[in-house]
N, C-alpha and C positions, 0 to 999 in steps of 0.2 A: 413577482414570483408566482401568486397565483394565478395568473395569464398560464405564465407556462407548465403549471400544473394543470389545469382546465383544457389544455392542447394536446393533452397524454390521452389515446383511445385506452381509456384504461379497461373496457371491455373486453379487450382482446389480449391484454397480460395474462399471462400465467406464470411466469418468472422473471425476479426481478434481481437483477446483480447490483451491489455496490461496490464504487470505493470505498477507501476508508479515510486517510489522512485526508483534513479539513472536508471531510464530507460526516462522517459518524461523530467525529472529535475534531477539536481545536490541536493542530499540531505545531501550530508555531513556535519557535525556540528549542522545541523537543531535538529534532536531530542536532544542533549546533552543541547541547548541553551533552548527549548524549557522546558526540563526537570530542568533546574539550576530556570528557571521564575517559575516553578511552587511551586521547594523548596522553594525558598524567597517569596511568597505570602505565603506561610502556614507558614512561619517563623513568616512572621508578624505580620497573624490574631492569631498565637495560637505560640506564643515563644517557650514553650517546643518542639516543632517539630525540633526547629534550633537547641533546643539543644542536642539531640539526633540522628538526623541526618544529613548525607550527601546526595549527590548523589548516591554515590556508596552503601550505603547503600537501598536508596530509589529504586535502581536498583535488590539491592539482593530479595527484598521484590519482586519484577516483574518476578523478573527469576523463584523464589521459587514455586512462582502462573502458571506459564506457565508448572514446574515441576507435575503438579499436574492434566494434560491433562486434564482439563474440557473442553469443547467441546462451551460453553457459553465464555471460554476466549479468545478463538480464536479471539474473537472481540475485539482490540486495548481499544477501547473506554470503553466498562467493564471492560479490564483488566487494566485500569489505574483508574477507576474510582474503586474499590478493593485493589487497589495498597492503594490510599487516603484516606480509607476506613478503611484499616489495620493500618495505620500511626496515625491516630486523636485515633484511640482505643485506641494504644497499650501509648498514651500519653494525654488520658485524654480529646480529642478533643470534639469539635461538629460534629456531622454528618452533619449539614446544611453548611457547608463548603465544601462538598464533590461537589457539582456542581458549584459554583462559580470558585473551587481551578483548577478543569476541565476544565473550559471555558476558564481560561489563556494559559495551556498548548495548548490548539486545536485553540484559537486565533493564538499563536505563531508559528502553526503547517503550517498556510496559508501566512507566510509571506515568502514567496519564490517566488525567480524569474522563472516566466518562459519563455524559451528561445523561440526567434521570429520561430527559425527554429523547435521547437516544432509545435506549431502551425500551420507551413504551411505543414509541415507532414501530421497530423491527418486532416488538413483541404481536402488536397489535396485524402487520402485514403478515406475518409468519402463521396466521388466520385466513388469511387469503390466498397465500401465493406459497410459490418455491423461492428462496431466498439464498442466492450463494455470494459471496466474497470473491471480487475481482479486483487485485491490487498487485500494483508496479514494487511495493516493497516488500517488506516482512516480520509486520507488527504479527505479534501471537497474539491469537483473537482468545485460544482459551486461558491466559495469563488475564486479558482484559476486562473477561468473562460474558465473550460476546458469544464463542463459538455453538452456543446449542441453537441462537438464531437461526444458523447456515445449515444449510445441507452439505455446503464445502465451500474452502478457502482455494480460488486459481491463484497461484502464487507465479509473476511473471519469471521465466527462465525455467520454471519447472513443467508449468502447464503450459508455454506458447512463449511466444515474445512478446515483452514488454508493448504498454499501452503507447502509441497509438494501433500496433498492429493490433486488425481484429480476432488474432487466434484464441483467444482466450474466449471472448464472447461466443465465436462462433461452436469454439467448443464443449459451453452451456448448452449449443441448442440442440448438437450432435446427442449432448447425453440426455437432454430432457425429451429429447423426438419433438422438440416446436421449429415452427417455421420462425424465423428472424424478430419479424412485426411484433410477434408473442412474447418477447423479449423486453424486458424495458432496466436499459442502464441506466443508473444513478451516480455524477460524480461532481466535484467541483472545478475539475481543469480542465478547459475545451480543446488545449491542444493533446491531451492524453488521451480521455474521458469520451469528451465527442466528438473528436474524428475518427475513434475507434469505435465510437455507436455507429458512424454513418457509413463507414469502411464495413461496418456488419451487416447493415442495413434492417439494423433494429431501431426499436425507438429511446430516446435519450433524455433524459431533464440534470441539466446544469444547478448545481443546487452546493452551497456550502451550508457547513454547522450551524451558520449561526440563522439561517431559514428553515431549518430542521422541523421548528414548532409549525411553521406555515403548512407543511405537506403532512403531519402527522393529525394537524387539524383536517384538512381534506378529509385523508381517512377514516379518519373518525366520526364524520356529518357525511 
C-alpha cells in the first residue's frame, strides 16, 4: 500500500475526491441490517408485504430496476424509494408509506461508526487540499459528522452517473478550473472507483478502511 501511495505525484493535487463505503468506514453488514429494518417495518404497517416477501426478494426488485439504466436511478435514494414503491403496488399497499418506510432504512444507513483515524485523515488533508465526496450511494455525511470536511457531497444520479462513469469526477474539475492529473480519486472498488479515475483521466489510489492509517501516516511525515 505504501508503493501505491508513493506513485501519487502528489505535487500536482489540488483536489482530492473520496468514496466513502469501505473507504472512510467499514460498511460491511450495514446495508443487509439496514435493509432487513426496512422489511419488518413494511411487514407491520401492511402484513401482505411479510407475506410475500423477503429480502432476497426485495433485493431482485432493486437489481431489476438498476437493469433498466435509467439514469434518475442512479440515485440510491429513488432507487429504493421505487424499490417501496413496486412492493405496496404489487401487494395492495398505500403509497403514503413509501416515505416513512425510507426514513427507517436511511436512519439505519447513519448508524455507523466512524473511525477516530478517519477523521484525523480528512482533517489533516483538508489542510492541504479541496476535498469533496464522490459516492455511488447516499450515506448523510452531515448525520455522520463528516460533512464540514468536504466542500461538497457528488451524489451519483443527481450530480452525473453513477461510478464507473467519469461525470462526477470530471465535474469536480469543471467546478475547481483543474486539469484531470490535479485531481486525485480515493476509493476501494476498482471496478467503480478506478475505471472512473482512468475514464477521467485523473490520478487514482485503491485504498480500503482498513489502510486508512497507512496513507494518513504519509501525510503526516
Amino acid at each position: 500500500m505504501t508503493e501505491k501511495i508513493k506513485e501519487i505525484d502528489w505535487q500536482n493535487v489540488k483536489v482530492i475526491s473520496f468514496d466513502l463505503d469501505d473507504t472512510l468506514w467499514d460498511n460491511q453488514g450495514v446495508i443487509e441490517q439496514c435493509e432487513q429494518n426496512l422489511l419488518e417495518f413494511l411487514a407491520k404497517e401492511h402484513p401482505p408485504i411479510g407475506e410475500q416477501f423477503d429480502v432476497a426478494a426485495m433485493q431482485a426488485i432493486s437489481k431489476k430496476l438498476l437493469e433498466e439504466d435509467r439514469p434518475e436511478l442512479d440515485n440510491m435514494t429513488l432507487l429504493r424509494k421505487e424499490m417501496i414503491h413496486q412492493m405496496l403496488e404489487q401487494t395492495g399497499g398505500d403509497s403514503a408509506l413509501i416515505n416513512p418506510a425510507f426514513a427507517i432504512f436511511y436512519g439505519c444507513r447513519s448508524q455507523i461508526e466512524i473511525p477516530q483515524l478517519t477523521h484525523d485523515l480528512l482533517s489533516a488533508l483538508k489542510d492541504k487540499y479541496s476535498l469533496f465526496a464522490t459516492s455511488n450511494g447516499n450515506s448523510n455525511l452531515s448525520a455522520l459528522g463528516l460533512m464540514d470536511y468536504f466542500e461538497q457531497h457528488f451524489i451519483a444520479g443527481i450530480h452525473g452517473r453513477a461510478k464507473p462513469s467519469p461525470e462526477m469526477l470530471h465535474k469536480i474539475c469543471d467546478l475547481k478550473n483543474i486539469e484531470p492529473q490535479e485531481l486525485l480519486h480515493i476509493g476501494d472498488s476498482y471496478d467503480t472507483d478506478i475505471k472512473s479515475s482512468i475514464a477521467a483521466k485523473c490520478q487514482h489510489l485503491e485504498i480500503h478502511v482498513k489502510d486508512i492509517g497507512k496513507l494518513y501516516d504519509w501525510v503526516k511525515n
